[in-house]
C-alpha positions as CSV (number, residue, x, y, z in Angstrom):
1,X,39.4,59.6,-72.4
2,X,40.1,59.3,-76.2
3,X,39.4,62.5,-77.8
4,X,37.6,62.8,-81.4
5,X,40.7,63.1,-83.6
6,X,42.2,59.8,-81.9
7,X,38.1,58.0,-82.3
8,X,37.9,58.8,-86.0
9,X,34.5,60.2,-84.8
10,X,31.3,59.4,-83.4
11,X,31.5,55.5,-81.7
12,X,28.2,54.9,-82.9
13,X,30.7,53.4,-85.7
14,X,32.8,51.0,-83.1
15,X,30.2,47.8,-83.0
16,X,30.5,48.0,-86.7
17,X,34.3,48.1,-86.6
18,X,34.1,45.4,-84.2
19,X,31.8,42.9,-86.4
20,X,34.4,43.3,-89.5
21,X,37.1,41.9,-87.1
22,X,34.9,39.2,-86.3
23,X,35.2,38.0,-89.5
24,X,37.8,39.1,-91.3
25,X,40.3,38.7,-88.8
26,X,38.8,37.0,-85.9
27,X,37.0,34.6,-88.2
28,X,34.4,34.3,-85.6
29,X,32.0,31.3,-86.2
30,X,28.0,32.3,-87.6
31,X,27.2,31.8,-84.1
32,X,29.2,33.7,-82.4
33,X,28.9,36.9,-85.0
34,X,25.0,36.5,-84.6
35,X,24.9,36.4,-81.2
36,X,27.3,39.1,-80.1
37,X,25.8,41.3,-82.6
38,X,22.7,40.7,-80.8
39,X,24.1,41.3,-77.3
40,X,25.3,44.7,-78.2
41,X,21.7,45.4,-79.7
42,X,20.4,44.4,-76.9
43,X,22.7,46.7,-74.6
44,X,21.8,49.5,-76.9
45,X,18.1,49.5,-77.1
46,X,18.1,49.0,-73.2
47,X,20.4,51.8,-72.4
48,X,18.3,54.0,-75.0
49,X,15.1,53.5,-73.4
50,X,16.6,53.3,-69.7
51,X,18.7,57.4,-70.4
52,X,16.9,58.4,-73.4
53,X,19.4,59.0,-75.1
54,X,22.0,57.1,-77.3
55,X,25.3,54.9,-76.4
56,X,28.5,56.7,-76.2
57,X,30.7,53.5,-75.8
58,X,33.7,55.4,-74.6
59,X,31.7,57.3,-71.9
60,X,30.0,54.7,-70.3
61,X,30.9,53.5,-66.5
62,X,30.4,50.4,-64.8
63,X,27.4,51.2,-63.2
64,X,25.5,51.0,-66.5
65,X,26.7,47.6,-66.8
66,X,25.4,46.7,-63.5
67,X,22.1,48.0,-63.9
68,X,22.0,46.5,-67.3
69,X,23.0,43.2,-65.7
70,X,20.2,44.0,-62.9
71,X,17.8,44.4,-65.5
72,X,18.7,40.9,-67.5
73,X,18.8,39.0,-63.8
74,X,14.6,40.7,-63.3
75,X,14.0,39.1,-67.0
76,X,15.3,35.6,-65.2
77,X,17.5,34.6,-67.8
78,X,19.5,31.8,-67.4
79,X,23.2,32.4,-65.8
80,X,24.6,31.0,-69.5
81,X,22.3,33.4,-71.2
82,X,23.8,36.2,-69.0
83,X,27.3,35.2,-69.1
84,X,27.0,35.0,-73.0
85,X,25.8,38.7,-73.3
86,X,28.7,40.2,-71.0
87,X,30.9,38.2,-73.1
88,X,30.2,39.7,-76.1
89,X,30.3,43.2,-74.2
90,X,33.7,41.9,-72.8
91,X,34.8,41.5,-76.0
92,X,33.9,44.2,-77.5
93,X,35.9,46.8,-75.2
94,X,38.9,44.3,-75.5
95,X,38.7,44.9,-79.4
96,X,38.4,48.6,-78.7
97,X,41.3,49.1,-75.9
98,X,43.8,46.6,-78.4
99,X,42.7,49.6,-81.5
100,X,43.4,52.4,-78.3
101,X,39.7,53.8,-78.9
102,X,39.4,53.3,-75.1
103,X,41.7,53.5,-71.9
104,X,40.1,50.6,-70.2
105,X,37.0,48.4,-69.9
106,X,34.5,49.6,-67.9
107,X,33.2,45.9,-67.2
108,X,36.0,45.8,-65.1
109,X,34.7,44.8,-61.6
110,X,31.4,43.6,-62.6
111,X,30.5,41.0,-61.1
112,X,28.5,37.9,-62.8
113,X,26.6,34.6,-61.7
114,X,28.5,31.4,-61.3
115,X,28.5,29.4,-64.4
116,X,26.7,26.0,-63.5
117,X,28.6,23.0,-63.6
118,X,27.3,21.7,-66.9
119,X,29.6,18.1,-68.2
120,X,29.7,17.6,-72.0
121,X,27.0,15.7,-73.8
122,X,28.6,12.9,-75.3
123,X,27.4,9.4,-76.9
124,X,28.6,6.0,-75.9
125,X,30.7,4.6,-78.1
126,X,27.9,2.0,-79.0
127,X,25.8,5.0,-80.0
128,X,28.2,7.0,-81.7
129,X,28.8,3.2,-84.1
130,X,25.0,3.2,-84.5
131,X,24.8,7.0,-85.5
132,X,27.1,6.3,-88.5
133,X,25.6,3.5,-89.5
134,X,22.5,5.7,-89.8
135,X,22.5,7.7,-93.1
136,X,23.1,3.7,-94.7
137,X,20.7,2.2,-93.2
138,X,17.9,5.6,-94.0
139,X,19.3,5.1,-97.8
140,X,18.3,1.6,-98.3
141,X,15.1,2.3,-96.3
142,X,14.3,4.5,-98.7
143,X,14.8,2.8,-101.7
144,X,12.8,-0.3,-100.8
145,X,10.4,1.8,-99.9
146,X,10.8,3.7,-103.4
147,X,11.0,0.3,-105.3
148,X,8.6,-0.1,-107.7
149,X,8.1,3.6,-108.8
150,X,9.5,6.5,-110.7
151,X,11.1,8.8,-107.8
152,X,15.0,7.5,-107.2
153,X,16.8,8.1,-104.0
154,X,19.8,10.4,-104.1
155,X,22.6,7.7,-102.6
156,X,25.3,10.0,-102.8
157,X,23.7,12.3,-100.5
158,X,23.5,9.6,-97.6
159,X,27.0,8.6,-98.4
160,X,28.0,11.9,-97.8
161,X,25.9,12.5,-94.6
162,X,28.3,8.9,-93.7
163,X,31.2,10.8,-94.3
164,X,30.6,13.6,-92.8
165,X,29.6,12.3,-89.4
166,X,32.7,9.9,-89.8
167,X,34.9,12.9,-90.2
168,X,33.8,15.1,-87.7
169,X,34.2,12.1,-84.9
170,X,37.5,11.3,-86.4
171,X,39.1,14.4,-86.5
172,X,36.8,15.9,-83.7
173,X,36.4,18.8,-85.4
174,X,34.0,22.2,-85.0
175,X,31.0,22.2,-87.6
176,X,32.4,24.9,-88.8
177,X,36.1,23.7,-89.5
178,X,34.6,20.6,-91.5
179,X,32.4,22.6,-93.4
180,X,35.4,25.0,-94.5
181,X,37.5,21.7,-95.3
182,X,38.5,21.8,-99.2
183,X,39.6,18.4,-100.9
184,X,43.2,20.3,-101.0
185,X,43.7,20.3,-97.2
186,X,43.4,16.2,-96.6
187,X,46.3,13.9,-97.2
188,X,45.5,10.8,-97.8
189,X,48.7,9.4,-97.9
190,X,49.7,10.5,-94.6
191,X,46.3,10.4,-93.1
192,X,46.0,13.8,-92.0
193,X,44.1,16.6,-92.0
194,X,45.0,20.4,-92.2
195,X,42.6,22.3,-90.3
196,X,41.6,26.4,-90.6
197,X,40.6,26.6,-86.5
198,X,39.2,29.7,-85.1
199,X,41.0,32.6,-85.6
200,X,42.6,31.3,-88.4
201,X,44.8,29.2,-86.6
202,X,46.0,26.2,-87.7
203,X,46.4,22.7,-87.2
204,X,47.1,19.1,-88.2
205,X,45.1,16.3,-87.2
206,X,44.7,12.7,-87.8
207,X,41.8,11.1,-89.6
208,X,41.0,7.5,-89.9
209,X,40.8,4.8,-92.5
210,X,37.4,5.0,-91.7
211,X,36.8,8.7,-92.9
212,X,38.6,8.6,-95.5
213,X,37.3,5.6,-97.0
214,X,34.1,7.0,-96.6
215,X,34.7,10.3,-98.5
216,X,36.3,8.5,-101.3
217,X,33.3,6.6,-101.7
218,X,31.4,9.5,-101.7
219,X,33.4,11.5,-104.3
220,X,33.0,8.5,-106.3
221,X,29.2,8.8,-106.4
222,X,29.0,12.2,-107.3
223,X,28.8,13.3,-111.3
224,X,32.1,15.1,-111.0
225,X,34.1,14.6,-108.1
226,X,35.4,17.8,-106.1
227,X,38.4,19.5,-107.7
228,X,41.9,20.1,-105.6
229,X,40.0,23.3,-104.4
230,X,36.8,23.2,-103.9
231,X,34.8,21.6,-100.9
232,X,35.0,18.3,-99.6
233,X,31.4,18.0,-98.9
234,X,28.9,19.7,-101.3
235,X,25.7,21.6,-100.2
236,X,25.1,21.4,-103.6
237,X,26.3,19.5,-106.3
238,X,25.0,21.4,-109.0
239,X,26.1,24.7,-107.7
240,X,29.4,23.3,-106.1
241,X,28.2,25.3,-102.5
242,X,29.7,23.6,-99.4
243,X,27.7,22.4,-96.7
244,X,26.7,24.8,-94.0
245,X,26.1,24.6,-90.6
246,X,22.2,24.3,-91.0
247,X,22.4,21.8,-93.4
248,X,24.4,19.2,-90.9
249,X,22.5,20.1,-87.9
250,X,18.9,18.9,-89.7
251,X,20.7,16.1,-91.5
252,X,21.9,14.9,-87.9
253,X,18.7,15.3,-86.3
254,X,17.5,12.8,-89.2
255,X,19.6,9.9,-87.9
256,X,19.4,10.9,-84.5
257,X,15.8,10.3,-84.9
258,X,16.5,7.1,-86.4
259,X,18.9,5.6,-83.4
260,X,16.1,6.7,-81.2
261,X,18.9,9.3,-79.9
262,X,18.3,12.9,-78.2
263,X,17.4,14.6,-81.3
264,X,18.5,18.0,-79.8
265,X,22.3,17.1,-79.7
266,X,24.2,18.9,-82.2
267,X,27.0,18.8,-84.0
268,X,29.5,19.6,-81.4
269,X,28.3,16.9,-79.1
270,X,30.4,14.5,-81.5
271,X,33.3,16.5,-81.0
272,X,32.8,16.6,-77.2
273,X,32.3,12.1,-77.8
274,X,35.7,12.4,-80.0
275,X,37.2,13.9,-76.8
276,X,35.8,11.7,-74.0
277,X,36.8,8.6,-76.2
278,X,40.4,9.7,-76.2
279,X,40.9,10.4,-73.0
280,X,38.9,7.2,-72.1
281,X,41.0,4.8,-74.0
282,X,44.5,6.4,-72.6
283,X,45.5,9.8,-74.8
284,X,47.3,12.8,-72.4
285,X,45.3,15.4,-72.3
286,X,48.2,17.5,-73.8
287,X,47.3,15.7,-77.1
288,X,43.8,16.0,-77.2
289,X,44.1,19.7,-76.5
290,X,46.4,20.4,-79.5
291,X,44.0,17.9,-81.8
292,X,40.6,20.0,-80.8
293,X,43.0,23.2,-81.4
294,X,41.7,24.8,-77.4
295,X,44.3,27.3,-76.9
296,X,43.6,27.0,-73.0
297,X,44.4,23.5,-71.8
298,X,41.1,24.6,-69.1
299,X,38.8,24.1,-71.7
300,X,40.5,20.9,-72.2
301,X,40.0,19.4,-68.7
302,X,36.3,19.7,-68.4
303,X,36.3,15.6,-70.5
304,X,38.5,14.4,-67.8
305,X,35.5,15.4,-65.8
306,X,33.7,13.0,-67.8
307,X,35.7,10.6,-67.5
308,X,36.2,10.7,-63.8
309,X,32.4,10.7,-63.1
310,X,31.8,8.0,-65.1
311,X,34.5,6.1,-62.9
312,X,32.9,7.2,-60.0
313,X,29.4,5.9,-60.7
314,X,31.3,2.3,-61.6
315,X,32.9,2.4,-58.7
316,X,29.8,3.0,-56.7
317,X,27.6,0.0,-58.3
318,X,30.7,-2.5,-58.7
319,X,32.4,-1.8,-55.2
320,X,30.7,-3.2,-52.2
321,X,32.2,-1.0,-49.7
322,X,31.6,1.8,-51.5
């Protein structure tokens, strides 16, 4: 057991230790920083009202992570929700046995429910044509419908919803890596794309004549195109702010909408159709890891699932011994 000197005090102070690494060295997405910060809440206020008193990180056992884990499974919370809260608690002991605040993890042994087998939401590749047709089509719906009076229609910000969806299906990149991406970081003559990933690791992908085309066009629309350093797509164009997380996700739902799609997908789901499409039209799955930047090629595999049941179901309807 650590003693005070070694703790630098009280661990009341260790979740806020943790949430600094999260972003300052971790660089944790928004989601991911919400909802572990969230999951330890939650641990604390249960464990307060369960003992009456407060958390002492480094003295709980695993027993009050099975009763906790009791308590969530009487709430009937879905096995995701579950596995998402002991994840953040996983983390968080891993975080303090690397800074030697703890020995070991006293989630060690705990056992959790299954994951379900969940495949990747994806589009079709007819879809994913119609989504990015979407933000042009919504512009010149609204000017015609605009025609004839005062108010004007912003075009530049449905060029650069175009581009933006182009460039996230291109490069199949996390919401958050696109909305990082400064104009400095995407070579045009090479056609590639240096990416910050998660934990500040990075990469090089390749991004299409498409994409780039279409963030060229809207740079050109805009009243002063982006300098070297700043963002390729503005929240703002005013204020120079780049796009946020938020911001995409309603902008999507828009088109979405529009194609008559599942308005619930989100932005990932066009990372998740960037993968299946690979692996559909030939790529390794070596490659396709080290262009989503997965670390495990695990996480990988799950598209080949995809894939495969997609065969399957063909193979069912076409075959007639099947």
């Amino acid at each position: 057991m650590p003693d005070e000197a070694k703790t630098g005090g009280a661990d009341a102070e260790w979740p806020g230790l943790f949430y600094r690494f999260l972003i300052d060295e971790k660089d944790a997405s928004v989601y991911t920083q919400r909802n572990y910060r969230q999951a330890l809440d939650e641990f604390d206020k249960w464990y307060r009202k369960a003992n009456v008193s407060p958390v002492r990180w480094a003295e709980l056992e695993r027993n009050d992570f099975r009763l906790f884990l009791r308590q969530l499974g009487r709430r009937e919370l879905s096995q995701a929700a579950i596995r998402l809260r002991f994840s953040a608690l996983n983390s968080f002991y891993k975080f303090l046995m690397r800074r030697g605040l703890v020995e070991a993890s006293p989630l060690k042994g705990v056992t959790l429910p299954k994951p379900a087998k969940r495949l990747p939401q994806f589009l079709t590749i007819d879809q994913m044509i119609a989504l990015l047709n979407a933000p042009e089509a919504e512009y010149n719906a609204e000017r015609l419908a605009k025609e004839g009076t005062s108010k004007k229609v912003r075009k530049a910000l449905y060029l650069r919803d175009r581009a933006i969806l182009e460039t996230i299906y291109s490069c199949g990149l996390r919401i958050g890596e696109m909305c990082r991406m400064t104009v400095d970081e995407i070579d045009f003559e090479e056609s590639v794309v240096n990416v910050q990933g998660k934990g500040k690791k990075e990469r090089q992908v390749p991004i299409g004549r498409a994409a780039l085309d279409a963030i060229q066009g809207y740079w050109q629309n805009l009243a002063k195109p982006p300098a070297i350093d700043e963002p390729v797509f503005f929240a703002s164009e005013a204020k120079r702010t780049p796009v946020y997380p938020r911001l995409v996700q309603m902008r999507l739902k828009k088109y979405l909408n529009a194609c008559k799609l599942d308005a619930t997908l989100t932005p990932h789901k066009l990372r998740h159709s960037y993968a299946t499409h690979m692996l559909d039209a030939g790529a390794d799955l070596r490659s396709v890891q080290e262009l989503l930047g997965h670390s495990n090629l695990a996480t990988t595999q799950v598209y080949t699932h995809v894939t495969t049941e997609r065969i399957k179901r063909a193979y069912d309807e076409a075959h007639p011994r099947a």
